[in-house]
N, C-alpha and C positions, 0 to 999 in steps of 0.2 A: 103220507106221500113224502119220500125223499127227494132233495133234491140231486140232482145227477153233476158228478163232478167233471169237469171239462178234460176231456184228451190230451195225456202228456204234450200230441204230438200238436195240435191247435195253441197248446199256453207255447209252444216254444217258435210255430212257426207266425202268432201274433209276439213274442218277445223280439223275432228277428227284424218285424215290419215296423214295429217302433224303434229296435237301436239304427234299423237305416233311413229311417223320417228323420230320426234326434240329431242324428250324422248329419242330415242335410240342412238342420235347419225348419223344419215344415211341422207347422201345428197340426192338429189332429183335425182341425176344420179347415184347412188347406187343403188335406188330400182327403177328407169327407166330399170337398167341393169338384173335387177333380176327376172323383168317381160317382158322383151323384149321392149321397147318402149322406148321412148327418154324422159330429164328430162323437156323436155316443153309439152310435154302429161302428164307427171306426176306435172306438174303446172298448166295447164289444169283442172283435177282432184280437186286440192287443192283448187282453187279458185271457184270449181263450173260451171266452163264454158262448161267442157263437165260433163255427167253422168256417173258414175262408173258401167259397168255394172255387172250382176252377178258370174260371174264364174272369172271374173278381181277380184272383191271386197274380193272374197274366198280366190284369190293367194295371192293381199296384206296383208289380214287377216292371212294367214300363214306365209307368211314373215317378217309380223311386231310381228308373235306370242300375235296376241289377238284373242278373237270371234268375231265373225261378229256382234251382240249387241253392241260392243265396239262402233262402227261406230254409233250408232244409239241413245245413250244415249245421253237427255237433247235436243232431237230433235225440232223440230218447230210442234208444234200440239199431241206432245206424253203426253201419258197421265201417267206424274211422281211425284215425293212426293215436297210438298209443296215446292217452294224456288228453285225448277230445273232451273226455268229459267234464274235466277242470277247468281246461278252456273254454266249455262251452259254458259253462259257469259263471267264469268270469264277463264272458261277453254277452250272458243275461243280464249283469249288474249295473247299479246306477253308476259306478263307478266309471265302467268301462263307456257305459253311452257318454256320460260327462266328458269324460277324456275323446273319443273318438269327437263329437261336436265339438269340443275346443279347438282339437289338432286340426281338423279340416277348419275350422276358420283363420288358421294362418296362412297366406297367400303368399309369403316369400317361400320357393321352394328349397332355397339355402337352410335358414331356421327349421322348416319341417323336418330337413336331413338331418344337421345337428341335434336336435331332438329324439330323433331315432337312435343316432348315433350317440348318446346319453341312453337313452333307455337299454341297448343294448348292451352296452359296459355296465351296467348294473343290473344286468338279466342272468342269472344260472343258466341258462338256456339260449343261445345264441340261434340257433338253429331253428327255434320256434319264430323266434325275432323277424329274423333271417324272411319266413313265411308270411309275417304277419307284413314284413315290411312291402312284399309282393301283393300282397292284398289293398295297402292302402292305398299304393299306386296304380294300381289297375280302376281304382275309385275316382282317382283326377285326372 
């Protein structure tokens, strides 16, 4: 018997539910507790081994305070603007959750702007920036 390999689309919509816990802050036995479930079902989830199912996906969507699209952006097979997939890439990496939890723990919104305003000046891509910069703020 093989074992069965998990769902592109579960490893990336559990990758999204961990870079927006990392973002906030919140262990995996935090929002285990806040859903009822323990935090190796909720590693479970992130890793893709089980499916999140619907009325689950809703409660973490509420608790992590995103939409349920959140979960689903830069998906395997979705049909997004040029250069998703690098993106979406990047924002499965430790890199990227590192940095997003850092940036959200600065509270001055002055330094957060300047900070953008650095990463932008050193971006090929102004215009993604630009995007991204809509998104962080729509977070706080």
């Amino acid at each position: 018997m093989t074992k069965k390999s998990p769902n592109p689309i579960d490893v990336h919509v559990g990758s999204r539910i961990r870079l927006r816990r990392t973002m906030l802050g919140m262990s995996q036995e935090k929002l285990g507790d806040s859903l009822g479930i323990t935090f190796q079902q909720v590693q479970k989830y992130e890793k893709g081994a089980n499916r999140v199912g619907a009325s689950r996906l809703q409660h973490i969507a509420e608790i992590l305070n995103v939409p349920i699209p959140f979960f689903f952006e830069g998906s395997p097979g979705s049909v997004d603007e040029e250069g998703a997939n690098s993106s979406a890439d990047f924002m499965n990496s430790k890199e990227c959750v590192a940095l997003a939890a850092a940036f959200s723990a600065i509270e001055d919104k002055r330094v957060r702007q300047s900070i953008l305003g650095l990463v932008r000046s050193l971006s090929r891509d102004s215009s993604a920036v630009s995007d991204a910069n809509d998104i962080a703020y729509a977070a706080h």
